[in-house]
C-alpha positions as CSV (number, residue, x, y, z in Angstrom):
1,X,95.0,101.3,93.7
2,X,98.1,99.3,92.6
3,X,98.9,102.0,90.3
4,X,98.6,105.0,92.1
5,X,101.0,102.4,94.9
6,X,103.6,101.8,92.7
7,X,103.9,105.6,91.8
8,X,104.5,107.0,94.8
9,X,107.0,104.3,95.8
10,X,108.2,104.9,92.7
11,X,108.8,108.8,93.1
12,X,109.9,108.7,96.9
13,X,106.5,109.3,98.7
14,X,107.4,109.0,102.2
15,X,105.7,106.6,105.0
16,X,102.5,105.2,102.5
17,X,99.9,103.5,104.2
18,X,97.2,101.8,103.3
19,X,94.0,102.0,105.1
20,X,91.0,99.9,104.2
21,X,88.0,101.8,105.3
22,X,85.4,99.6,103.5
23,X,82.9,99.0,106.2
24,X,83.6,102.1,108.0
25,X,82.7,105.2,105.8
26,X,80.4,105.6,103.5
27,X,82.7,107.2,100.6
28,X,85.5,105.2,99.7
29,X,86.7,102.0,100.3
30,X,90.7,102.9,100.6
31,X,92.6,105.5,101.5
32,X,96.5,106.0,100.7
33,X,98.0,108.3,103.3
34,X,101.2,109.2,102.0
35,X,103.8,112.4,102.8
36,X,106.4,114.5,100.6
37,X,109.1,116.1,102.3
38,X,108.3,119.8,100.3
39,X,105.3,121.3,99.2
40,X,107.1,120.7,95.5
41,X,107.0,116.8,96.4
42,X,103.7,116.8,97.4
43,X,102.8,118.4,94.5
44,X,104.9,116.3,92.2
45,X,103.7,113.2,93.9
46,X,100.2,114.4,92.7
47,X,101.0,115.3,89.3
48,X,102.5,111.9,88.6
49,X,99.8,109.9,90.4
50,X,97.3,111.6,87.9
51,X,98.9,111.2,85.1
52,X,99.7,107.8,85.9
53,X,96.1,106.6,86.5
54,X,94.8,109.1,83.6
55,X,97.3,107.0,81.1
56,X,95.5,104.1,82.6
57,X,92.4,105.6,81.8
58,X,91.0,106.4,85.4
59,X,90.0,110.1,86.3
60,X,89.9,111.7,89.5
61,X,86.2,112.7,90.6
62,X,87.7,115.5,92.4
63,X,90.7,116.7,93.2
64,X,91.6,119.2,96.2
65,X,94.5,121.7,97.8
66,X,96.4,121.6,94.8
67,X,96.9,125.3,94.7
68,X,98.6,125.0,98.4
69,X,100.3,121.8,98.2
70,X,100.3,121.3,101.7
71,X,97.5,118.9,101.6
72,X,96.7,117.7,98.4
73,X,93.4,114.9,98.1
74,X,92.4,112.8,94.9
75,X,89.0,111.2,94.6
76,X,88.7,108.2,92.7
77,X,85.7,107.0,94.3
78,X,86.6,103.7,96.1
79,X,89.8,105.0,96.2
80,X,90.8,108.7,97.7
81,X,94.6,109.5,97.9
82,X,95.9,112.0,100.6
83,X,98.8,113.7,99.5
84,X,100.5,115.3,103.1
85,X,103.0,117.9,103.8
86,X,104.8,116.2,106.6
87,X,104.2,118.3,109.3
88,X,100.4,118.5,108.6
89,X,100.0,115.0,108.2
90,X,101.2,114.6,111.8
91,X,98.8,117.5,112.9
92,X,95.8,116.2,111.1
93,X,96.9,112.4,112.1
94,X,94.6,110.6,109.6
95,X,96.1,107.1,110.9
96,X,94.8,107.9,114.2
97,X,91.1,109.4,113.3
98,X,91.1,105.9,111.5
99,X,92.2,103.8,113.6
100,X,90.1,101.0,113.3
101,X,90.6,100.3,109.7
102,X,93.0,97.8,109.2
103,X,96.3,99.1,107.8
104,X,99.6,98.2,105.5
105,X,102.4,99.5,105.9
106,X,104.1,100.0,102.6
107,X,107.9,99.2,103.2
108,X,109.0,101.5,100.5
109,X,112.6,99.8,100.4
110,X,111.2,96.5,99.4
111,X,108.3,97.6,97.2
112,X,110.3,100.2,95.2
113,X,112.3,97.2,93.5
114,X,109.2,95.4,92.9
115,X,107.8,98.9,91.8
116,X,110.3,99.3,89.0
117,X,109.6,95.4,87.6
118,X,106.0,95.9,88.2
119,X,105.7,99.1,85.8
120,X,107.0,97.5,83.2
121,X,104.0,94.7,83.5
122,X,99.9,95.6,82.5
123,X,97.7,96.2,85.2
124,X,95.7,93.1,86.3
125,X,93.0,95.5,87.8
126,X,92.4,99.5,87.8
127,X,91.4,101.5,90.8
């Protein structure tokens, strides 16, 4: 999960949030709601959070929408990444269908800095 953070911040994923929905669904245990401002960042965002957590040695169960781009989705059991077009993340409103899970707001500004020391640093645990 800290991987797949630390790249999007790192590539310019707009708003992330992270919603802990242990306890509340039966499938996964976080999301990551994140938005590109392009169907071309969306997509990019997606190609590099695979191939960040494939390096790291963690494959996506499923992956979804990636022909489209508008809405792209990445299983990784525990884990499932959403991957919005703006627009349609404010039409689907994920945040809102979920409210109740507790949620962190990822102050890109901040964590991108940490981001960039971060990658250079092993991974403590894998998502």
């Amino acid at each position: 999960m800290e991987l797949a953070l630390r790249t999007i911040v790192a590539r310019k994923g707009l708003e992330p949030v992270l919603l802990e929905v242990k306890g509340l669904c039966s499938f996964a245990d976080f999301f990551i709601i994140c938005s590109g401002a392009s169907k071309r960042q969306v997509l990019a965002l997606a190609q590099y959070v695979q191939e960040a957590l494939a390096q790291a040695g963690v494959k996506p169960l499923g992956v979804e929408g990636i022909e489209e781009g508008l809405w792209v989705l990445l299983d990784y059991n525990s884990l499932v990444i959403h991957l919005f077009y703006q627009p349609l993340r404010e039409f689907y409103n994920l945040e809102g269908l979920w409210a109740d899970a507790p949620k962190t707001q990822i102050d890109t500004e901040t964590d991108f800095q940490l981001s960039l020391s971060l990658a250079r640093e092993p991974l403590a645990t894998q998502d």
